[in-house]
N, C-alpha and C positions, 0 to 999 in steps of 0.2 A: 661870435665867430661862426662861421656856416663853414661844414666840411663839404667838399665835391667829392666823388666818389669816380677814381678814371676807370675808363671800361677794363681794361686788365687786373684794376683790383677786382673788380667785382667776377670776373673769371675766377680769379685767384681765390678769392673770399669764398666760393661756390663750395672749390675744392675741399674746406677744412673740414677737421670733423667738428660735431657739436661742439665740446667741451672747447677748441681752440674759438670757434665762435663765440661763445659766451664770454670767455676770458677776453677779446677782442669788446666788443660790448663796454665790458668793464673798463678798461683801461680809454676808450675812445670818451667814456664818461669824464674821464679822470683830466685826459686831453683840455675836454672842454672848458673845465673848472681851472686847472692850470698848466698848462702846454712844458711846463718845464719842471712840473712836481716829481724830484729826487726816482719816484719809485719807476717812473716811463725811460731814465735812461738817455733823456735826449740827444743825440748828437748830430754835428756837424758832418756832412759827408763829401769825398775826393774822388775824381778819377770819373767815370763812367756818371757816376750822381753828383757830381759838381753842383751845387747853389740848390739840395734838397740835404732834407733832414730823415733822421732815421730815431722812431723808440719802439723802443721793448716793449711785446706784451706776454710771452712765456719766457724760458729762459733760452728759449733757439728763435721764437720766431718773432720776426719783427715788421712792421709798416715804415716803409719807404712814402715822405710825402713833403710839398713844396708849400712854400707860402708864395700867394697869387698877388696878396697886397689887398685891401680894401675887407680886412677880414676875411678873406676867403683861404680856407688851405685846401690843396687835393691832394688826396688819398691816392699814390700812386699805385703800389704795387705794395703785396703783405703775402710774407712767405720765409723758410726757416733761410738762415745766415747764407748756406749754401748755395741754396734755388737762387737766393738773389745776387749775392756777390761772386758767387763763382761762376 
């Protein structure tokens, strides 16, 4: 699997602090090994993110991201539940 990284995550990604990056790190590891491992949370998302997926990497903040098809996912958008769904 190869992650795409979209420009607004990576805006988004700028802003965190360390410790949310690290833990970001960890969990995108975790991704890699298996996209649906109990601990990321995976779900299904409606409305506004129609046909993207959403998991957990603290307990507020979470990555918004698609699957492209041919192994590729991108990395939409990663920011607390608010910033992104409100």
């Amino acid at each position: 699997m190869k992650i795409f990284l979209h420009r607004n995550f990576e805006k988004q990604y700028q802003k965190l602090r360390k410790g949310e990056k690290l833990k970001f790190k960890e969990r995108r590891n975790v991704f890699l090994r298996d996209p649906f491992s109990l601990e990321l949370r995976n779900h299904v998302l409606r409305g506004q993110y129609d046909g993207c997926r959403s998991i957990d990497i603290t307990g507020d903040l979470r990555v918004i991201y698609r699957e492209e098809g041919g192994g590729i996912v991108s990395f939409l958008a990663i920011g607390t539940h608010s910033e992104l769904y409100g």
